[in-house]
N, C-alpha and C positions, 0 to 999 in steps of 0.2 A: 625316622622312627615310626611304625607301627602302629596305627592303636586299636586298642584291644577297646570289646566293647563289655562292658561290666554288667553284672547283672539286672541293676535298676534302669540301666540305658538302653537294657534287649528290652525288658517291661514296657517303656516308654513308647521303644518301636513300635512293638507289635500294639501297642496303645495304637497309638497314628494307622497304623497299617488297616487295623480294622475300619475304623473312621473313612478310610481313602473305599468308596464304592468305584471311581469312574477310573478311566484310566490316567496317567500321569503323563503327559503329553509335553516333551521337551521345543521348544522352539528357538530360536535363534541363530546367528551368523556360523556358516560354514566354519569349522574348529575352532568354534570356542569351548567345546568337550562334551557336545550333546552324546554321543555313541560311547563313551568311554564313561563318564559319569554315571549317563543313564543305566548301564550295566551295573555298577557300584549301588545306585537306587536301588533296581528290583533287586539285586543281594541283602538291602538292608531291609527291603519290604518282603522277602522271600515269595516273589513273582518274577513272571516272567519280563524278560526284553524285548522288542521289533525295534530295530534300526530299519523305517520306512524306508530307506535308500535300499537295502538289502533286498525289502520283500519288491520293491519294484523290478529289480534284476531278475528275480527270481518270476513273477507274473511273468515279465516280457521275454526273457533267457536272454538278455545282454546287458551289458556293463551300464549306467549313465552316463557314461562317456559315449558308448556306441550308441547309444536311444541319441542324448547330443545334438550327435555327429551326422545321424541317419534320417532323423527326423524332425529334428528341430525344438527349441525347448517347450517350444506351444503342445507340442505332441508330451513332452517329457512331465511337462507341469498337467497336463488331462490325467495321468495314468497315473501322475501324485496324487491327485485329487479323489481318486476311486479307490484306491488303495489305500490311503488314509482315513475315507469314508468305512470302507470295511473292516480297518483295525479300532476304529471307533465302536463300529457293530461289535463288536467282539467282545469290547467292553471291562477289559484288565490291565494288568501290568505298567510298564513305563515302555514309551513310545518315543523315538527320538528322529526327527522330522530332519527336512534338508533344510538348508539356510532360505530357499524361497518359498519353502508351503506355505505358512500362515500368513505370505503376502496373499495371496489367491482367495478370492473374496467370500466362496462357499468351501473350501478347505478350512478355513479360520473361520467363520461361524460353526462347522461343523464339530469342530475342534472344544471350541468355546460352550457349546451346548452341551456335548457328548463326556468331553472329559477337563482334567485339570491341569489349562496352560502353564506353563511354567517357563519364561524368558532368559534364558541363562547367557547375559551379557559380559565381553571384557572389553578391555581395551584395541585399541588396531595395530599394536604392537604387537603383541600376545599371538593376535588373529595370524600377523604376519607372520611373527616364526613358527608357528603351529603349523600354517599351511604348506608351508616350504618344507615340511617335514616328507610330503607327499604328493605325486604330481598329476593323479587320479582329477582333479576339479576342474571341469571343462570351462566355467566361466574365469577362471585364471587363467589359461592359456591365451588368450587374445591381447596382454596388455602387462604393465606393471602393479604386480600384485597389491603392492600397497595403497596406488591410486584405486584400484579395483572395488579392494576391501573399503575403504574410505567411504567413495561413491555409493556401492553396496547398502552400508553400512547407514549411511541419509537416509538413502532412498526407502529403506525398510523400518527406519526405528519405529515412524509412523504406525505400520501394523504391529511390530514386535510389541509395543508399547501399549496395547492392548490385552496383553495376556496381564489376566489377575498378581499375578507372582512374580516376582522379579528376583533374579540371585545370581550375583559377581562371581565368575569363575575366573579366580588369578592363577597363579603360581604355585598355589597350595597344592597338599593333598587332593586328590580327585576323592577320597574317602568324605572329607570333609567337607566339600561342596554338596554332597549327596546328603549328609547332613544338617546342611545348611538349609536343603530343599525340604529335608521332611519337618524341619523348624517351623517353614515359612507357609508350607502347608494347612502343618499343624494350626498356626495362627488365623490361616485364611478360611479352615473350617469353623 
């Protein structure tokens, strides 16, 4: 089912919307629905999107798989880090990061200072079949995804667990998670 947003609930947005000055900076685990959600955000914020994995592709003109494969993640994670520093510079919209930026020490300050982290965690279940959906993700290719994810998944909450906001993406609506984020926003401003 659909849902329609009413007119006192468009009022509200654009309530929030204005309030939001910095950008809306998604972080967390590879598919738990940063790129898909955050597009649903900026529609509800009527701004714009960067999927940081895109604009890296596009900087360097090859896939993250091929940066990977060719260079190694040390090179893959520098060019995260510039590239997220200058959609910070930029200073708008919702920004939807790879599962290891805001590990990276000045990526996630930069993040933290510049704009408004927002942790969007599920379970490793969720993670699992989300990711199988797609065989693009270079750090699953080495192993059993679920331990991957699992491992992953430790070794990051640490930093994830630092962004201001936190918000469960289950099973629902992706509409409604997007909601859930300008709720939580809302609250945090």
């Amino acid at each position: 089912m659909r849902h329609t947003t009413s007119p006192t609930e468009a009022d509200d947005l654009r309530a929030i919307a204005r309030r939001i000055k910095r950008p809306v900076v998604l972080v967390g685990m590879m598919g738990v629905g940063k790129s898909t959600i955050g597009r649903r955000l900026a529609g509800l914020l009527q701004t714009g999107f960067v999927d940081a994995d895109d604009a890296i592709e596009d900087a360097a003109q090859l896939s993250v798989a091929e940066i990977f494969e060719r260079h190694g993640e040390d090179y893959f994670r520098d060019g995260e880090r510039r590239v997220i520093a200058r959609l910070m510079d930029e200073g708008s919209g919702v920004v939807a990061t790879g599962g290891g930026a805001f590990c990276n020490e000045q990526t996630r300050a930069s993040i933290l200072q510049r704009g408004i982290a927002v942790w969007l965690d599920c379970d490793i279940e969720t993670l699992v079949e989300r990711t199988a959906r797609k065989s693009h993700r270079p750090l699953l290719q080495t192993g059993d995804p679920r331990e991957i994810l699992t491992r992953l998944h430790a070794e990051r909450k640490q930093f994830y667990e630092q962004a201001p906001i936190r918000v469960v993406s289950d099973d629902g609506p992706h509409a409604e998670t997007a909601r859930d984020i300008l709720e939580a926003i809302d609250r945090w401003l």
